[in-house]
Every structure is written in C-alpha cells, then in structure tokens.
VOGU-3710 file (C-alpha; in Angstrom, 3 decimals, decimal comma):
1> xxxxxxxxxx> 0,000/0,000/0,000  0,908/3,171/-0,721  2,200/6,128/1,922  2,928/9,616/2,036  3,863/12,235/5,150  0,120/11,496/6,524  0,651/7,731/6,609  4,308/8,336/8,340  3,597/10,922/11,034  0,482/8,982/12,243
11> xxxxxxxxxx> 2,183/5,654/12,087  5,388/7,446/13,660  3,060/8,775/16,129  1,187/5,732/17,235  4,365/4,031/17,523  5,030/6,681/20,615  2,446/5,019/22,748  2,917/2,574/25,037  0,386/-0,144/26,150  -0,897/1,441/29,800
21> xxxxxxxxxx> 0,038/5,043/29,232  -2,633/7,986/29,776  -2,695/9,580/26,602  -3,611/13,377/25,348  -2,919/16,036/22,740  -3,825/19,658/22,450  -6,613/21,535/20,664  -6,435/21,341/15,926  -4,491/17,882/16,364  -6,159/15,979/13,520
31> xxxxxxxxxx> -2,673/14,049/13,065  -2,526/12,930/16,286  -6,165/12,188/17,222  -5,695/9,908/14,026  -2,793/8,664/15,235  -4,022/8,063/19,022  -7,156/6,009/16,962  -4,576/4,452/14,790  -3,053/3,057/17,830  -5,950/1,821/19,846
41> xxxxxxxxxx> -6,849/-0,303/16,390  -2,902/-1,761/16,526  -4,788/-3,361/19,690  -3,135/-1,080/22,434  -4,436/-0,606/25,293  -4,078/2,692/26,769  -6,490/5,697/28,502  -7,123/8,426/25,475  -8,428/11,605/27,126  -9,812/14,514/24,714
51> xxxxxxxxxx> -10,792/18,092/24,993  -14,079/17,526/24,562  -14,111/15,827/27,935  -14,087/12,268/26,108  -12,416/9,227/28,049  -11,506/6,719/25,503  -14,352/7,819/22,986  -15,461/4,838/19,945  -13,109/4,484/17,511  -15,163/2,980/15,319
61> xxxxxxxxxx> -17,124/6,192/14,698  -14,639/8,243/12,524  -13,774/12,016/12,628  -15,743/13,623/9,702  -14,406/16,733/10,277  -10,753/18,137/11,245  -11,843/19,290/14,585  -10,618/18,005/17,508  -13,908/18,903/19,129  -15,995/16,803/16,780
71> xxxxxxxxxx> -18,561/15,232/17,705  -16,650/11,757/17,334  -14,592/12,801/20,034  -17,656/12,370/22,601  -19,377/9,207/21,264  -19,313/6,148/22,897  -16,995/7,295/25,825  -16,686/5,749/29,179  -16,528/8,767/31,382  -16,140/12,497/31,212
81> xxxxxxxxxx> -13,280/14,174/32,281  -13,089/18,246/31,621  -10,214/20,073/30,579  -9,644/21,462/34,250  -9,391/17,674/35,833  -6,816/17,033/32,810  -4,659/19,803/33,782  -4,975/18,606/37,702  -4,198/15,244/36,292  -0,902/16,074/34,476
91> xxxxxxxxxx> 0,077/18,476/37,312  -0,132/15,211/39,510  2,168/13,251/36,860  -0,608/10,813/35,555  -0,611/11,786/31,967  2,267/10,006/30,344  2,364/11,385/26,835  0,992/14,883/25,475  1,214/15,215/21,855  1,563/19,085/21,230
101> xxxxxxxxxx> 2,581/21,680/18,174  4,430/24,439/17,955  5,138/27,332/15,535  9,103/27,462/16,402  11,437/25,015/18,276  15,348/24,969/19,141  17,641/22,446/19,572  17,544/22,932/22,848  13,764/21,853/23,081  12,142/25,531/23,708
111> xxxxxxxxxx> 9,214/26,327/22,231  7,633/29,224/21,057  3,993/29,741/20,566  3,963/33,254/21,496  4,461/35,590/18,720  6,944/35,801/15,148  8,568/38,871/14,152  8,623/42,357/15,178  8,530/42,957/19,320  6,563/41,823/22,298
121> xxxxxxxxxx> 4,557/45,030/21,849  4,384/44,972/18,632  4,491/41,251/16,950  3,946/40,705/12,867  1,942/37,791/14,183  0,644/36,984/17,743  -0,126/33,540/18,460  -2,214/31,436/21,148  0,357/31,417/23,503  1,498/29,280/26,402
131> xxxxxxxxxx> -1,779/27,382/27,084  -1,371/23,960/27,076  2,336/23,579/25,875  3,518/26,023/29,194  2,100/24,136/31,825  2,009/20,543/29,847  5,407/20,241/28,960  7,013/20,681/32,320  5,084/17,851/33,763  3,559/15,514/31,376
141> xxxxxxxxxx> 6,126/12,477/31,722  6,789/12,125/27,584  5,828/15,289/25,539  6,007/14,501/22,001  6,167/17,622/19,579  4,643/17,210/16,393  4,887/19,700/12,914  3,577/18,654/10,075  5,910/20,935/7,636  9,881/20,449/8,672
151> xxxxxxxxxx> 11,692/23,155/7,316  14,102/25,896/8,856  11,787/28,239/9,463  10,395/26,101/11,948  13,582/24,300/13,409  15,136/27,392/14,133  18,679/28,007/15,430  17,123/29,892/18,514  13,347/30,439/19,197  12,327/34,398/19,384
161> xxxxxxxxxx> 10,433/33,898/22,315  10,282/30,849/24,429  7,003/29,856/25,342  7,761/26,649/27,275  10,663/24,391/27,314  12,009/20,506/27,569  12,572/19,364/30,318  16,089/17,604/30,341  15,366/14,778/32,772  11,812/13,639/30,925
171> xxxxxxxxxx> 11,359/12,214/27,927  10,833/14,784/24,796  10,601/13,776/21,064  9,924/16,147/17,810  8,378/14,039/15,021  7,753/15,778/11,884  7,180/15,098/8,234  10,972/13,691/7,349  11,961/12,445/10,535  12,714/12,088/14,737
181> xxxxxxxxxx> 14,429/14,103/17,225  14,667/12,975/20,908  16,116/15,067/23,468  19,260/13,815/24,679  22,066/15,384/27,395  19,809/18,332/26,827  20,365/18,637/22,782  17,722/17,338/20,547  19,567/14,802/18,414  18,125/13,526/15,116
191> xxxxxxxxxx> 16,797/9,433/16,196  15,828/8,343/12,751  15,058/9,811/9,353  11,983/8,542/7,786  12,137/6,178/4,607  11,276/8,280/1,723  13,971/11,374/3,387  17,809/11,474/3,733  20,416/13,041/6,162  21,041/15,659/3,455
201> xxxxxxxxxx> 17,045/16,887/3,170  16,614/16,767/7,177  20,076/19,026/7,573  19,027/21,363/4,134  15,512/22,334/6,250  16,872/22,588/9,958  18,158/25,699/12,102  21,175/23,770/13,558  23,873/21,417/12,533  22,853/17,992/12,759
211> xxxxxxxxxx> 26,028/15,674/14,162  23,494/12,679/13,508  25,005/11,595/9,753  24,237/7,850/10,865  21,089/8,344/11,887  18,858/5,625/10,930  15,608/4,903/8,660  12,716/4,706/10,297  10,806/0,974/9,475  7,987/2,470/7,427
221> xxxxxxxxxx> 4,437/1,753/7,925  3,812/-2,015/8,137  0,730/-3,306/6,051  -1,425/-3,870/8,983  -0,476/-0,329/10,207  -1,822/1,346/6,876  -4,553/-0,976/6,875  -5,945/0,082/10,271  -5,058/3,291/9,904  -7,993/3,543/6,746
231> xxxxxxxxxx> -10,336/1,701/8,992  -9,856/4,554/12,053  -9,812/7,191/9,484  -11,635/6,488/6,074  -12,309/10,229/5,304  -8,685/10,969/5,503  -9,213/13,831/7,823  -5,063/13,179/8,346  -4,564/14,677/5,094  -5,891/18,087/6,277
241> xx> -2,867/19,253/8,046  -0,595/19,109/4,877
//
C-alpha cells in the first residue's frame, strides 16, 4: 500500500504510545487524534483523554471533520473528564504522553507559541500562547512535539520567544514530516530519518547542525499499520494538516 507524510507521522506517532500510558494532545491535532485512533486499532491498550471531555471515545465512529472537538470525540466514551481535571491530572504526573505543536522550536527543546517577528509590543503575528504547551510540557512524563511541515523556518537556530521548554530529565521527542528528534544530554539529536527522506534533506531544512550523519531509517508503515489506519480514518481527515 501506498504512503505519504500522513501515513508516516500517524504511524510514527502511534508508535510513541505505550500499552498502559494515559494519553492526550492539544486543541487542531487531527494528526494525532488519528494517530491516538490508529493506535488503539494496533490493539493497544491505553487511557485516550480529549478536549471535549471524552475518556476513551469509539473508535469505530470516525472524525468527519478536522476538529478536535468533533462530535466523534464524545461518542461512545466511558466517562467524562473536563479540561480542568486534565490539567490537575498532568500536574499530579498521571498523563504520560501529550502530543503538542508548535510554531518554532530549538535544539535545545524551547518552544515558542507566542508571537513571530517584530517585538513583544508589537508582533507581525501573535499567536495562542502558552496554554497547554507552558504548563504541559514541564510535567507531562513524555511530551512529544509534532509539525507537520519540517523546514528551517520552523527548526530554528534559537526560538524568538520561548514559550515553554524541555525538560532535560523527561522524555521529549519532535516528530515531523521527514523524521525524529529525541532530546538527549539536553540537545535534541536527530533518532531516525523517515524512509522516503535522507540526512542531506533533514540538515538542508533545519536551524542547527545535525552531528546525527548515521542516523537511521525509520521501518515504514507495516501493512497492517496502513490498513488500520484507513479503517480509524476512512475520510482521511489526516490529510488536512498538509
């Protein structure tokens, strides 16, 4: 079968979860409520918590639109759990992975979701702001970044503003559309490069030198994976972020 960025990231991102983990991502996360679906379908067996309040909500009733606050979110759950009791959960250390975004990220794992260009005062663009990445980042035990467009704009040398940062001594991975970073000794080093990308295209679109050169491919998507992955998702909603 056939696979594109889509097909990677959500593979690449199910592949992040781990059978008993308390799972979670961030408001406009099509890729990753795909790839949280995507996982539960691979037969893991994990706690999915939403924004709409949804506690492991039916997979089998698919996302028609690129909301994360579809209805699909809501349907078939087991329990409700608002946003607030999320946060309290985190802050007590029992969500083990957040998937979040980001409009700029360093090598050294900050974030900035703040503003781009121009001043505090005066920004060319003002974004959303801390939100969930500020207070989810320091205490979630795994944060894994996601960006759907890699390029050096992005993975920037240093961040204008940083919004929230890695914490060294918890797990932190960046996944985009060519390949993995994990945060390592403090440094986000590049962990594998995905099948249809090269050392040479992940260095020409990132911010920093990569010391990585061996880095290795990533095992693409397994037949099954792309096979479950239409099931969770047959109106491709994962194609809306690219």
């Amino acid at each position: 079968m056939e696979y594109g960025y889509p097909e990677m990231m959500c593979v690449a991102l199910a592949r992040e979860i781990k059978n008993g983990d308390v799972v979670f991502h961030g408001l406009a996360s099509p890729v990753p409520m795909t790839a949280i679906k995507l996982a539960k379908a691979l037969g893991k067996e994990f706690t999915y918590v939403n924004l709409t309040g949804g506690v492991d909500p039916d997979i089998s009733k698919p996302a028609e639109i690129s909301s994360t606050l579809g209805r699909n979110q809501y349907e078939g759950t087991v329990a409700h759990f608002g946003l607030d009791e999320i946060f309290d959960l985190a802050g007590r250390g029992g969500v083990d992975i957040s998937f979040l975004s980001l409009i700029q990220i360093d090598q050294k794992g900050r974030i900035n979701m703040s503003y781009v260009g121009g001043t505090w005062e005066q920004p060319k663009l003002r974004l959303p702001g801390g939100a969930g990445s500020a207070f989810l980042t320091p205490v979630t035990n795994r944060t894994t970044i996601w960006r759907t467009k890699h390029d050096d704009r992005t993975l920037v040398e240093k961040v204008q503003f940083a919004t929230a940062a890695a914490d060294p001594g918890k797990d932190f991975t960046l996944v985009t559309n060519l390949c993995v970073f994990r945060l390592k000794d403090g440094i986000l080093r590049l962990d594998a490069i995905f099948p249809y990308s090269s050392f040479e295209e992940v260095q020409k679109n990132t911010g920093w030198i990569i010391d990585e050169k061996n880095a290795p491919l990533m095992d693409p998507p397994a037949e099954a994976e792309l096979a479950a992955l239409d099931k969770v998702d047959p109106n491709k909603i994962r194609l809306s972020e690219f």
